[in-house]
C-alpha positions as a Markdown table, in Angstrom:
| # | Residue | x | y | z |
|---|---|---|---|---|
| 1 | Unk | -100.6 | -84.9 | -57.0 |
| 2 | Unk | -100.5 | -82.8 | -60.1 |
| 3 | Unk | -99.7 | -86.4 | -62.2 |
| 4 | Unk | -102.7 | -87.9 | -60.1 |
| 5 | Unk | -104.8 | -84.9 | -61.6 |
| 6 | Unk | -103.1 | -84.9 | -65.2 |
| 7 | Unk | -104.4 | -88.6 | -65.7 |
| 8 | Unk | -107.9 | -87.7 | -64.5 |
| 9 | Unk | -108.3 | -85.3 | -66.8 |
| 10 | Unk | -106.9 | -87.2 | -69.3 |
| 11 | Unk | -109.9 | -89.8 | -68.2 |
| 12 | Unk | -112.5 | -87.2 | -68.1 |
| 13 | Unk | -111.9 | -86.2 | -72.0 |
| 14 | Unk | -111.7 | -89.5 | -73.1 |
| 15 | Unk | -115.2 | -90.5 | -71.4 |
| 16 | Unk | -116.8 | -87.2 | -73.1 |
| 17 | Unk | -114.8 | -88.9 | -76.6 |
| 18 | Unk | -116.8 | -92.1 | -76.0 |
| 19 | Unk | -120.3 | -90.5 | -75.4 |
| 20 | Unk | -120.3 | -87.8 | -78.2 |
| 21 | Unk | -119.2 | -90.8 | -80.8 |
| 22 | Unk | -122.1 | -93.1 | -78.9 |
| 23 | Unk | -124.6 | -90.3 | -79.7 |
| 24 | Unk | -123.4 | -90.4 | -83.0 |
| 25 | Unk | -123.6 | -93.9 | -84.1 |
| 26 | Unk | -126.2 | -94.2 | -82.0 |
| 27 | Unk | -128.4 | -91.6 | -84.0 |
| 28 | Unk | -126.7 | -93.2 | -87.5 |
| 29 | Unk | -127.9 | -96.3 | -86.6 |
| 30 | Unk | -131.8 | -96.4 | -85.0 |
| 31 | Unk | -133.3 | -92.9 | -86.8 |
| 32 | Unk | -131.4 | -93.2 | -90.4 |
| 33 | Unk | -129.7 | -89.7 | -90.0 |
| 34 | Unk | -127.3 | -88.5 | -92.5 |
| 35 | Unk | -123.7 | -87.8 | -90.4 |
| 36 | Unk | -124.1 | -84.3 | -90.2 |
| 37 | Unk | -128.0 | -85.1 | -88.6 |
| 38 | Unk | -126.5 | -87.2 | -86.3 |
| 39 | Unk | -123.9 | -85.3 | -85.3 |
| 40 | Unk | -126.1 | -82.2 | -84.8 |
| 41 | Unk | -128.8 | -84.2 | -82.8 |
| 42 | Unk | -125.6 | -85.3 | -80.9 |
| 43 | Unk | -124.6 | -82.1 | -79.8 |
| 44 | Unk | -128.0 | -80.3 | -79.3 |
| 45 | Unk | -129.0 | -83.2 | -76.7 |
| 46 | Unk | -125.5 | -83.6 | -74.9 |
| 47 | Unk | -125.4 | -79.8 | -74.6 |
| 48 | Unk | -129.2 | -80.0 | -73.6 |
| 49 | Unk | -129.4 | -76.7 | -75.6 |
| 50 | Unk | -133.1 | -77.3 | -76.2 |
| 51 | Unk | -133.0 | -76.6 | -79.9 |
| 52 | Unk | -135.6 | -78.4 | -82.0 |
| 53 | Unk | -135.1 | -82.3 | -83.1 |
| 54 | Unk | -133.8 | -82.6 | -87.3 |
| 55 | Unk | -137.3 | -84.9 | -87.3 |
| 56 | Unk | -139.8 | -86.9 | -85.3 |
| 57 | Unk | -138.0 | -89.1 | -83.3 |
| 58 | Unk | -139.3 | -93.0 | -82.7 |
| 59 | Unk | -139.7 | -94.8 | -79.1 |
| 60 | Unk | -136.6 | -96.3 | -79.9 |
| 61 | Unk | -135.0 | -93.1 | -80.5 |
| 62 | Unk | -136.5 | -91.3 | -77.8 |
| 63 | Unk | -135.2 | -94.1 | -75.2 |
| 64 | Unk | -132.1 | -93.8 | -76.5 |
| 65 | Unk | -131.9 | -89.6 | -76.5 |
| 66 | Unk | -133.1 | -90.1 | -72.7 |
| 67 | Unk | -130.0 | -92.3 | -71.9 |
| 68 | Unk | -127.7 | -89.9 | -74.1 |
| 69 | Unk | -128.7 | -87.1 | -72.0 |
| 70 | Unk | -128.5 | -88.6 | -68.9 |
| 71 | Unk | -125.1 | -90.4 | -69.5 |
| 72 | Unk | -123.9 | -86.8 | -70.6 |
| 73 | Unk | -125.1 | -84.6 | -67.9 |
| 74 | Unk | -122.6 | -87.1 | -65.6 |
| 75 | Unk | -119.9 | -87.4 | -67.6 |
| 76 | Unk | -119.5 | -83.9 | -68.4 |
| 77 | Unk | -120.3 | -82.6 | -64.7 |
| 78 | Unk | -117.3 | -85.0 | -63.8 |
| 79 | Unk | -115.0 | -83.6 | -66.9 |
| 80 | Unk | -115.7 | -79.9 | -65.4 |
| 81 | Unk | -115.6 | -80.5 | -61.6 |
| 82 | Unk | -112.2 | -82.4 | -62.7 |
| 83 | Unk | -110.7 | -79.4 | -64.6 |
| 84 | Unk | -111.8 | -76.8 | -61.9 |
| 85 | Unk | -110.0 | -78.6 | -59.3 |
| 86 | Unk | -106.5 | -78.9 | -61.2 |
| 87 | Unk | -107.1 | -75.6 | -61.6 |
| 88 | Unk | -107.7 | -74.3 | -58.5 |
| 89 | Unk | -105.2 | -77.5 | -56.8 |
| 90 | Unk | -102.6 | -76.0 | -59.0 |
| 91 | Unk | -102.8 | -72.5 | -57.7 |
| 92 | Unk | -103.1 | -73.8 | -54.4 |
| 93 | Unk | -100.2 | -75.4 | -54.9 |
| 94 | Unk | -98.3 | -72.8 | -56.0 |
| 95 | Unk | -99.6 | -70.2 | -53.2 |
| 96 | Unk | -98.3 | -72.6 | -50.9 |
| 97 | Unk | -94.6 | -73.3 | -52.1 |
| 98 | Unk | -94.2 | -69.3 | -52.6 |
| 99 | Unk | -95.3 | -69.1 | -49.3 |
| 100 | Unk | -92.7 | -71.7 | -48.0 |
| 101 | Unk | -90.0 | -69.9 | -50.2 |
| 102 | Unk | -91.1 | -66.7 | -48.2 |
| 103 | Unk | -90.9 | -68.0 | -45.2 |
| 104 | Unk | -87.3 | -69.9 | -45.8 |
| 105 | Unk | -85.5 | -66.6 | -47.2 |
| 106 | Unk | -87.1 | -64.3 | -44.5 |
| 107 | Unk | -85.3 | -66.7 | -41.7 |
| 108 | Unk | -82.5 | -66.0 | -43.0 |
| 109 | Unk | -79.7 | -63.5 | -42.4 |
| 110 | Unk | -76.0 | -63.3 | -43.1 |
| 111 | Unk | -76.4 | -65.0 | -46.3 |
| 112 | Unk | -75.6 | -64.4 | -49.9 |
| 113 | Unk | -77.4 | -63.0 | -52.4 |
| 114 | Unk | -77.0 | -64.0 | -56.3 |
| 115 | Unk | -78.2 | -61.7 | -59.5 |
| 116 | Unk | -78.8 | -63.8 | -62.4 |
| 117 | Unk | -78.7 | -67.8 | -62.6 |
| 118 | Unk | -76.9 | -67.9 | -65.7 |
| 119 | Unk | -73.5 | -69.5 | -66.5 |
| 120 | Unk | -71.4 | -67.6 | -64.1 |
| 121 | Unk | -74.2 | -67.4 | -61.5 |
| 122 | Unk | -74.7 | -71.0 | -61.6 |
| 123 | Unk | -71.2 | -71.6 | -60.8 |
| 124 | Unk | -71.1 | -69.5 | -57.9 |
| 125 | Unk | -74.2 | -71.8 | -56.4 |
| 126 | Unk | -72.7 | -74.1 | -57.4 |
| 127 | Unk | -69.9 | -73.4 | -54.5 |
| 128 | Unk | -72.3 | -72.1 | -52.3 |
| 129 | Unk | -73.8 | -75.1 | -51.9 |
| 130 | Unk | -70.6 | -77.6 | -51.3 |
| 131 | Unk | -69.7 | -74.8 | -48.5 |
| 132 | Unk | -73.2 | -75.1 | -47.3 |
| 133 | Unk | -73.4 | -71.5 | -47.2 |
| 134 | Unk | -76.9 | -70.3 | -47.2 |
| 135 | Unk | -77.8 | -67.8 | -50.4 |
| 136 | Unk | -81.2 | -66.7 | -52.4 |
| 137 | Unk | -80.8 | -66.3 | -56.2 |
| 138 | Unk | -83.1 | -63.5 | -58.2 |
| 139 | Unk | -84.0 | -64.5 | -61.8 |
| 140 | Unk | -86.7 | -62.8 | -63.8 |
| 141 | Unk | -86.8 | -66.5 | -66.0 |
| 142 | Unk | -89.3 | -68.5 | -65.5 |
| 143 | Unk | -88.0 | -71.4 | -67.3 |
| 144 | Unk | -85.0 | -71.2 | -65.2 |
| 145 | Unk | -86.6 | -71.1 | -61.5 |
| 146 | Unk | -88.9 | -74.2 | -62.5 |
| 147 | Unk | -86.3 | -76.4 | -63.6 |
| 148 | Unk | -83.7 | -75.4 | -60.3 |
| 149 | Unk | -86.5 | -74.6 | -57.7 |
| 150 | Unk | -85.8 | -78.1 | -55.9 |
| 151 | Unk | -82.4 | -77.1 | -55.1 |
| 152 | Unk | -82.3 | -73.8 | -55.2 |
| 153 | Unk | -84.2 | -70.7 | -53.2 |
| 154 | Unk | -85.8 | -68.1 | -55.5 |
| 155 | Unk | -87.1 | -65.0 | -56.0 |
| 156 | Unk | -88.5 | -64.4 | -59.6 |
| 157 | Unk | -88.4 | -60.4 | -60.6 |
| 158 | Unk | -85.7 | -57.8 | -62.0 |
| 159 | Unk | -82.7 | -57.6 | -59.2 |
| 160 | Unk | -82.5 | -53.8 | -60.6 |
| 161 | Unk | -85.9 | -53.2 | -58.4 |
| 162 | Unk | -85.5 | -52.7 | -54.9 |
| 163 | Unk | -88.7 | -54.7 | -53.7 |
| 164 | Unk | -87.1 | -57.9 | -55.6 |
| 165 | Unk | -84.2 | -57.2 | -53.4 |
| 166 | Unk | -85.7 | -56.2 | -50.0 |
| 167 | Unk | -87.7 | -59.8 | -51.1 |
| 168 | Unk | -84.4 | -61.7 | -51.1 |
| 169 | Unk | -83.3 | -60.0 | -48.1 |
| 170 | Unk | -80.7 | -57.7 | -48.9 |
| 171 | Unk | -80.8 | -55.6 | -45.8 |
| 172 | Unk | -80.0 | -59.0 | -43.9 |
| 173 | Unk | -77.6 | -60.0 | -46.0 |
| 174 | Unk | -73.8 | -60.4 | -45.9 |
| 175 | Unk | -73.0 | -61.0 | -49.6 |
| 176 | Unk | -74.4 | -59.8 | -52.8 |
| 177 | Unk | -72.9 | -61.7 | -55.9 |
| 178 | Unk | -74.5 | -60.0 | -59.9 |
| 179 | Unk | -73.3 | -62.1 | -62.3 |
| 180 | Unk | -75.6 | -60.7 | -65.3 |
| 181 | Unk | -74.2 | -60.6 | -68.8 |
| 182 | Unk | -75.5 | -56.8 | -69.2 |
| 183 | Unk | -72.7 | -54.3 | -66.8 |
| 184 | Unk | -75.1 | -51.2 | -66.7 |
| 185 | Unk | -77.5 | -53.7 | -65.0 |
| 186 | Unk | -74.9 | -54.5 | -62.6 |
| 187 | Unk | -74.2 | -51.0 | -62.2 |
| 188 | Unk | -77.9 | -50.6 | -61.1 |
| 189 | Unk | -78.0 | -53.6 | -58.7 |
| 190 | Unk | -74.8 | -52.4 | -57.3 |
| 191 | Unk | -75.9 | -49.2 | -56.3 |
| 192 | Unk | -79.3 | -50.2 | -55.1 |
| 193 | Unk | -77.6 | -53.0 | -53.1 |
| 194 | Unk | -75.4 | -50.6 | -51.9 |
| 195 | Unk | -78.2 | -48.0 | -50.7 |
| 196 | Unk | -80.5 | -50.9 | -49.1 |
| 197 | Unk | -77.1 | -52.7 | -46.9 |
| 198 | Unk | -74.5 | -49.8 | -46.1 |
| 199 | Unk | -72.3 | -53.4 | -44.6 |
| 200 | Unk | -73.0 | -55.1 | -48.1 |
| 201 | Unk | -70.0 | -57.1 | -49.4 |
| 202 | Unk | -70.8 | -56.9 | -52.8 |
| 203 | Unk | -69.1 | -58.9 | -55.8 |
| 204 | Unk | -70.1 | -57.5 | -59.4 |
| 205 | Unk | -69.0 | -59.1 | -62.9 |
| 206 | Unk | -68.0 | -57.0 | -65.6 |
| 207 | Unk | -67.4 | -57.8 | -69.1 |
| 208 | Unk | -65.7 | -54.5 | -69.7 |
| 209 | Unk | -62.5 | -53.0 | -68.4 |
| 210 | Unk | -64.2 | -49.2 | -68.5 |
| 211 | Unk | -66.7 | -50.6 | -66.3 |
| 212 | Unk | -64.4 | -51.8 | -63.5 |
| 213 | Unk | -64.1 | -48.2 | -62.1 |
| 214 | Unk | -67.9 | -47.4 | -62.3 |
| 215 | Unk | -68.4 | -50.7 | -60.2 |
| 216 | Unk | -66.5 | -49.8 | -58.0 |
| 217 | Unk | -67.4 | -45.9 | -57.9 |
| 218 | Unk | -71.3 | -47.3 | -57.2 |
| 219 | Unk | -70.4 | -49.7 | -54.4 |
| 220 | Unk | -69.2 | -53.1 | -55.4 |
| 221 | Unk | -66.2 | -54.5 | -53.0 |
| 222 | Unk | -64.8 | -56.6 | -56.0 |
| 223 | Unk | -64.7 | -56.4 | -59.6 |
| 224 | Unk | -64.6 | -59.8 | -61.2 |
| 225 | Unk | -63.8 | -60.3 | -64.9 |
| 226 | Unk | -64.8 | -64.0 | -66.2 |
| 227 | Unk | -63.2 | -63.3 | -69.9 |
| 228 | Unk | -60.1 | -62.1 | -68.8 |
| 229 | Unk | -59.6 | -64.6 | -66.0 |
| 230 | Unk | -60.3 | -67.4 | -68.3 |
| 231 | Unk | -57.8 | -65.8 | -71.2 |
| 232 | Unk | -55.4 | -65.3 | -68.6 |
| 233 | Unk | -55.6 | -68.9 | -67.5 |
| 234 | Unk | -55.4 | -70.5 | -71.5 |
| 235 | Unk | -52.1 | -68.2 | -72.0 |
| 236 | Unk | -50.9 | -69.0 | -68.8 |
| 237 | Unk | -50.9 | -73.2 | -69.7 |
| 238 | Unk | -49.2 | -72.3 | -72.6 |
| 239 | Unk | -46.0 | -70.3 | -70.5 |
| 240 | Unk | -45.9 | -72.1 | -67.0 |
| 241 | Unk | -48.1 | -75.7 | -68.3 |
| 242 | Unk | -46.6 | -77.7 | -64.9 |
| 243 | Unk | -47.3 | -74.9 | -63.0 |
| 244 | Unk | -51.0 | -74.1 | -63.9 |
| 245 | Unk | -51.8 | -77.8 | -64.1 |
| 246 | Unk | -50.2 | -78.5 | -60.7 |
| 247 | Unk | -52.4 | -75.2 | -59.4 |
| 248 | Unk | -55.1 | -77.0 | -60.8 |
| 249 | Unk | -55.1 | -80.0 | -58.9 |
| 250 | Unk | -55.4 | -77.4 | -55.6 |
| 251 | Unk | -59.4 | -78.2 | -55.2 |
| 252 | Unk | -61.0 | -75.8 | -53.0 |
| 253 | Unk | -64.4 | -77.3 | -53.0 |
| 254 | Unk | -65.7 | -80.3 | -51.6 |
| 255 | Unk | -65.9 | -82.1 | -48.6 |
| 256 | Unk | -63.4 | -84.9 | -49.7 |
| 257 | Unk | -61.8 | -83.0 | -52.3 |
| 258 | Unk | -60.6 | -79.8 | -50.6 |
| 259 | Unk | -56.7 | -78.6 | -50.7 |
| 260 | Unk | -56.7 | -75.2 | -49.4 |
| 261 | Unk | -58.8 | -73.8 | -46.2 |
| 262 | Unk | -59.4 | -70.6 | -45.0 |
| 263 | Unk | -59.2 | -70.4 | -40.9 |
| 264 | Unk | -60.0 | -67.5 | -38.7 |
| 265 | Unk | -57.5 | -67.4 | -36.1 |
| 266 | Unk | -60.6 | -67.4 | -33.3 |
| 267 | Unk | -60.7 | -71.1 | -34.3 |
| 268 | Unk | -57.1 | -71.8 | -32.6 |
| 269 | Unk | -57.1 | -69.3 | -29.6 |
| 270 | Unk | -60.3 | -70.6 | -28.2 |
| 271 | Unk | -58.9 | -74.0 | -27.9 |
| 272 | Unk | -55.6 | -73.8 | -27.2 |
| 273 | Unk | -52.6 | -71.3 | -25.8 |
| 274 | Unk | -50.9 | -69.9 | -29.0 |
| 275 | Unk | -49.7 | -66.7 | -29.9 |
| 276 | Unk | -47.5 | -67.8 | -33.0 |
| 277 | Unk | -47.8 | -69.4 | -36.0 |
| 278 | Unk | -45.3 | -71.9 | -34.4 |
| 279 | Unk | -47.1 | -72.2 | -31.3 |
| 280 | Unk | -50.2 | -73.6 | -33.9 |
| 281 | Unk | -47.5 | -76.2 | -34.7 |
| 282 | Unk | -50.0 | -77.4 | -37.5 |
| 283 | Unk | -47.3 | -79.4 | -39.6 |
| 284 | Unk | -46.7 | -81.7 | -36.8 |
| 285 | Unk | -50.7 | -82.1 | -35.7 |
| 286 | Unk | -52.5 | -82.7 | -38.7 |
| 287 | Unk | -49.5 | -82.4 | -41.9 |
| 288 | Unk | -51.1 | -78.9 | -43.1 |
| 289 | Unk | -48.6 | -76.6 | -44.1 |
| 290 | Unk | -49.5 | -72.5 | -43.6 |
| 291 | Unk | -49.2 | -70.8 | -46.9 |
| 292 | Unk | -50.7 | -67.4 | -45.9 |
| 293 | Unk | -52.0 | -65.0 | -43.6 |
| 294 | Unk | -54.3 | -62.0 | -43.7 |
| 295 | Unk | -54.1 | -59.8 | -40.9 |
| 296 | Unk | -56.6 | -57.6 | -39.5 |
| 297 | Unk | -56.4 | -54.9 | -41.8 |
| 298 | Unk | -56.9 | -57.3 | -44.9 |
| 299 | Unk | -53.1 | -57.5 | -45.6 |
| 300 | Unk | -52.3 | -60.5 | -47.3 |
| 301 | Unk | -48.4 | -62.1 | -46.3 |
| 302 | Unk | -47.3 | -65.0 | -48.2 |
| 303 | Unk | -45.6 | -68.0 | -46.6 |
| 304 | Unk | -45.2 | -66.3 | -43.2 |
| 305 | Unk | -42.3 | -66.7 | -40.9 |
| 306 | Unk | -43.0 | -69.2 | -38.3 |
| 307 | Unk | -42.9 | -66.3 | -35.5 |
| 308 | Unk | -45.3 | -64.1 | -36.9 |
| 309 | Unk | -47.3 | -62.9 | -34.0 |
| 310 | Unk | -51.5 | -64.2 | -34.2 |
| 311 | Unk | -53.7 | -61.3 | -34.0 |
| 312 | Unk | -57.6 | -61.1 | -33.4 |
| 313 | Unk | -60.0 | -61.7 | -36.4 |
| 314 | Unk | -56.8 | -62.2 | -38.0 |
| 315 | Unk | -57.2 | -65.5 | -40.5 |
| 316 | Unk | -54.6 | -68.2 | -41.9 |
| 317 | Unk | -54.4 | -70.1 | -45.5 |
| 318 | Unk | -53.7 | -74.2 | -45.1 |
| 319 | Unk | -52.3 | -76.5 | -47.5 |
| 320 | Unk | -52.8 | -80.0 | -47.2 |
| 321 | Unk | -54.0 | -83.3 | -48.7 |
| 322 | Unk | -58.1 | -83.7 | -48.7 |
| 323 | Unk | -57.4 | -85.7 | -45.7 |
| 324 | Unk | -55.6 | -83.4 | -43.6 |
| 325 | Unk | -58.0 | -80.6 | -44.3 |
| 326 | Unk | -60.4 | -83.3 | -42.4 |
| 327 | Unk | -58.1 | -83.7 | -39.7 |
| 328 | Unk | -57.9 | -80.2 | -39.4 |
| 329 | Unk | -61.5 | -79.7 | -39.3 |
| 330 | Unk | -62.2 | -82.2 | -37.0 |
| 331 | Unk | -58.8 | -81.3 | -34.5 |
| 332 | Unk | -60.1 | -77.6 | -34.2 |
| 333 | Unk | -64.0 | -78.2 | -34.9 |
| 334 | Unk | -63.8 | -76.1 | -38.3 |
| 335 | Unk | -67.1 | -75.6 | -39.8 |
């Protein structure tokens, strides 16, 4: 549509081209103006202005000033009905997909909510979207939200106000993820976040160690560091190379790429009779190894003994090829 309207304005301006140069050479040519005359006579008759004629004008010339006038009163009608509706067909347009934005964030609930869209932020939609996990991202630039809005859902304002976050849903919201550069604006969006969702899980960046403890002092659940993770990891292929390359290979993203999966243990005991990990028997039934549990309480166990009682909203970690993950998911209808 907007293309459709770019090209008629593009035709209007070119037809009000063509009749100002007509009346031009048109005036040149039957009353022996100068340029400047003609170009005057042009204007004050195209414009219908009513100013007074350079001289006496002919029959010829007078024919031809009729024509000019009428031509002009058409074309030019056409060139501003034709800008007036882009205009207003634009802001229509936009009224309308900020409405539909509106409508798709405020049906949702238990999703995720990202502060800033820049490299970090990015990423973390980035995995949102290959889980299919439903999130709304608040940028303040403009730039950015046009060139993402197809893919992404938006709100545009400062994450630090608490309308911009009541817009994206916070107090429906299971996640909040601020990944901006700046970690006294974090600081802000944390404790706002924190004041608008008491059941918030909330995920700040920090670029500096001091601010780890203020994070965490306002609200946030987890303190992530980007630089020193990233250090950690180049120093780390330079100790133990086999080992972080082979831990690179562990792809947790992806539907036919995935290595490790996260399962609550609800997924198992609603299917079948099990009270073990070696009741799950899941070597056996789909060649996924279990590499981990985290029980209740958030206790993490690594490589668990194969009798380790199952308890409720207890979850397990998987190992396996990309397609065992599938079988897995498909066996116990995961996801």
């Amino acid at each position: 549509m907007i293309r459709l309207m770019r090209s008629k304005i593009v035709l209007a301006l070119s037809l009000m081209v063509v009749v100002l140069l007509f009346g031009v050479v048109g005036y040149k040519m039957l009353s022996d103006f100068t340029w400047i005359e003609a170009i005057y006579m042009t204007i004050i008759t195209v414009t219908t202005v009513g100013f007074s004629e350079v001289r006496p004008l002919d029959a010829n010339a007078k024919i031809f000033t009729v024509f000019l006038i009428v031509t002009s009163v058409f074309i030019f009608g056409f060139a501003i009905s034709v800008v007036s509706e882009y205009i207003l067909g634009r802001n229509s347009l936009e009224l309308l997909k900020k409405k539909k934005v509106k409508k798709q964030i405020d049906s949702l609930s238990n999703h995720v909510v990202v502060c800033g869209f820049g490299r970090n932020g990015m990423q973390a939609a980035e995995k949102l979207i290959a889980y299919k996990k439903p999130f709304v991202v608040i940028e303040k630039d403009r730039e950015i939200i046009e060139r993402h809005e197809e893919e992404v859902l938006f709100v545009e304002g400062d994450a630090n106000e608490d309308e911009v976050l009541l817009q994206a849903g916070i107090d429906r919201a299971q996640y909040l993820i601020t990944a901006v550069p700046d970690d006294s604006a974090n600081l802000f969006i944390v404790l706002s976040a924190r004041q608008l969702n008491k059941n918030l899980f909330i995920i700040s960046r920090a670029s500096q160690v001091t601010s780890i403890k203020k994070l965490q002092f306002a609200g946030a659940n987890k303190v992530i560091m980007p630089d020193k993770i990233g250090g950690d990891h180049m120093a780390s292929l330079v100790v133990m190379p086999d080992l972080i390359t082979f831990l690179d290979q562990l792809s947790i993203e992806g539907e036919h790429t995935t290595n490790l999966e996260e399962v609550s243990i609800e997924d198992f005991t609603n299917q079948m009779d099990c009270h073990s990990l070696r009741d799950l028997d899941l070597r056996r039934k789909t060649g996924c190894t279990i590499i981990g549990y985290i029980d209740p309480n958030g206790k993490y166990i690594i490589n668990p003994e194969a009798d380790m009682v199952l308890q409720p909203k207890s979850k397990v970690i998987v190992l396996g090829r990309p397609e065992q993950i599938r079988k897995l998911n498909q066996m116990f209808q995961i996801g």
